[in-house]
N, C-alpha and C positions, 0 to 999 in steps of 0.2 A: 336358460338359453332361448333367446328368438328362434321361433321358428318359419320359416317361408315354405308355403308350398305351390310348386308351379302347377296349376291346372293345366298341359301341357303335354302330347306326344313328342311334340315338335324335337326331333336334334339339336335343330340350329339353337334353339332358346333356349335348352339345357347347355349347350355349348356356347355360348356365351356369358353366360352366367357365371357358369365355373370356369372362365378365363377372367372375367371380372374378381374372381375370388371370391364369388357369394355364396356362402352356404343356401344349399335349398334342397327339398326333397319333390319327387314326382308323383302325382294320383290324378290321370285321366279320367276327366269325366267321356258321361254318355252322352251329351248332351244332341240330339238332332238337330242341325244347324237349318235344316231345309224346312222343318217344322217350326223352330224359332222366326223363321222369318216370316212364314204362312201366317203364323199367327197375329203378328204386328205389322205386316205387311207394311215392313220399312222396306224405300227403293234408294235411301240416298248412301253411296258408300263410306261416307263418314260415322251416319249413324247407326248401321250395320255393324260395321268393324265393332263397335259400342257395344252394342245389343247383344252379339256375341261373347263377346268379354265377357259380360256380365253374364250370362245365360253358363259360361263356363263355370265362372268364379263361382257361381251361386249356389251351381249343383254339386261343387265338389265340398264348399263351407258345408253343407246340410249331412257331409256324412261325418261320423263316429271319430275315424280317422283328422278326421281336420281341427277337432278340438284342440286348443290354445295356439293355435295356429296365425300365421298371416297367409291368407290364399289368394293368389294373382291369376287371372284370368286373361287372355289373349287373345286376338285373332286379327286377322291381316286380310284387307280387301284393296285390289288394286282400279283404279279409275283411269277408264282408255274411254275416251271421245262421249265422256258422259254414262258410259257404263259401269256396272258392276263387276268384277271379274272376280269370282276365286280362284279354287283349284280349277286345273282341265280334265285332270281325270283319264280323256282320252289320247291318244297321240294326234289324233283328227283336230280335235278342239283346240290344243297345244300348234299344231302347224297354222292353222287361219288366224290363229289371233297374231302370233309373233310375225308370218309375213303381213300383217296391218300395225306390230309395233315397230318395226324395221326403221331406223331413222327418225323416226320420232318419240313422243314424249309424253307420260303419264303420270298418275301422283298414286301411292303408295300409302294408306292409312292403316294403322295402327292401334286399335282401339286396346286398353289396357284397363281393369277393372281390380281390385284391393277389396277383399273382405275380413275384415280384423275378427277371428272367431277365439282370443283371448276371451278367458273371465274377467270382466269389469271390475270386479272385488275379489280378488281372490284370497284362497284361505291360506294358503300357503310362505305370502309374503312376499310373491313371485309380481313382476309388470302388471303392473292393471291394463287390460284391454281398451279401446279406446271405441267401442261400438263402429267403428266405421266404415262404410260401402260406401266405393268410392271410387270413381274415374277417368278416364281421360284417354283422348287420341291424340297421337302425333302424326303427321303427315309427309311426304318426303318427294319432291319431284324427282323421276326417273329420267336419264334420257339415254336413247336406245342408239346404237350407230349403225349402221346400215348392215344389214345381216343377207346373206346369198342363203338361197334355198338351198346349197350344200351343207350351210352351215348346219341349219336353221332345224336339217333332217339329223345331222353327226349330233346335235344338242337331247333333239327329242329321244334319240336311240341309246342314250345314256338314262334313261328315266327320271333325270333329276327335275324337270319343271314338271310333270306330272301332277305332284303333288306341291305344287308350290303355287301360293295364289297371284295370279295375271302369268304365272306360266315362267318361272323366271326365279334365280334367287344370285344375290349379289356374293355369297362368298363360297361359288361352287366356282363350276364348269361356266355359269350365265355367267360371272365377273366379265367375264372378256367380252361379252356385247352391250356391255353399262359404261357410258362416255361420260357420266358424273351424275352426282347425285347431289340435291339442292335441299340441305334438311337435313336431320340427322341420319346418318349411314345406319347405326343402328335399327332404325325403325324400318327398314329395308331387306334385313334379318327377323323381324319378328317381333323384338323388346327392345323399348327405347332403356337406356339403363337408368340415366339421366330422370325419366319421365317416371320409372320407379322407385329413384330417391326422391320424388316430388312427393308421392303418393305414399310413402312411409313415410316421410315427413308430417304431413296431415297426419295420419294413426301415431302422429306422435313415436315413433322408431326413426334413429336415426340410422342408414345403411351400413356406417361403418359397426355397426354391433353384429352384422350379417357376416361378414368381410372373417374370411377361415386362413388368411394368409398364404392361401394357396393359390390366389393368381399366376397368370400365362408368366413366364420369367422374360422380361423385357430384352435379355439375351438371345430368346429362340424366335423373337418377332424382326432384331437387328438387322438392318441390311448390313451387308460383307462392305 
């Protein structure tokens, strides 16, 4: 049996997953994200989003637990007026930015990272592994609708942009100040799904081997 494992704390991208109906298992890495970037001293949010992924994926392929594994790696950076945004962290840092994204519009990357930790030969008889590290970003314009400092405070006091990078996530509490999305909606959440059957594809796995038959039942997503 394939195995996927999401280098990942994330909710949202275990939860989509498993409405996609992908089997996968969870093992957080440690990885220092503030240190990854010191050290490469990348400043562009595309290849940040990357660097991270991969700095995930990489740490997590190198333990014990990851053997014959396929391990994915993620992380979401959001681009406001040339900047880099992640998490806020703060409620402080969370109010300055959203009353400057208020009405306007930003892009969303997605950086996503594959490390095939199968055996290449195996003795067993079992999938050959396909050596492969390997990845990609997807990117998604945001656009914000005009939000009242009423809002903007009832939002932050729920804690959900806190921990959400540019301060925001589209399938909470934030959905209701997202006036569309230009790009995969997915990748806006966390994981393009799309963009990881791309990258299973190269390691050679097709996604429906993953597929536990336990997707969202299209009944309980129906409108009345």
């Amino acid at each position: 049996m394939t195995r996927l494992i999401l280098a990942s704390q994330s909710p949202a991208r275990t939860k989509l997953l498993s409405h996609a109906g992908i089997r996968h298992e969870i093992l957080v890495s440690d990885v220092d994200e503030d240190a990854v970037q010191a050290r490469y001293g990348v400043t562009d949010p595309h290849d940040t989003a990357l660097l991270l992924a991969r700095a995930k994926a990489e740490a997590v392929a190198s333990l014990p637990e990851a053997d014959g594994a396929l391990v994915l790696g993620c992380d979401s950076v959001f681009e406001f007026d040339g900047e880099a945004h992640g998490k806020p962290y703060t409620a402080e840092v969370a109010r300055e930015r959203m009353l400057r994204m208020s009405g306007a519009m930003g892009v969303l990357h997605t950086g996503h990272w594959l490390v095939d930790c199968r055996d290449t030969e195996p003795d067993d008889g079992g999938s050959n592994g396909s050596g492969a590290t390997l990845g990609s970003v997807t990117s998604a314009e945001v656009h914000f609708m005009d939000m009242s400092v009423e809002e903007i405070d009832a939002y932050i006091a729920t804690g959900e942009p806190l921990q959400c990078a540019g301060s925001f996530t589209i399938d909470g509490y934030g959905g209701a100040f997202i006036r569309k999305v230009d790009g995969d909606p997915h990748t806006v959440v966390g994981l393009s799904i799309s963009t990881l059957r791309g990258l299973l594809g190269q390691a050679q796995v097709g996604i429906t081997e993953l597929w536990t038959g336990g997707a969202i039942d299209p009944a309980d997503v129906r409108a009345e």
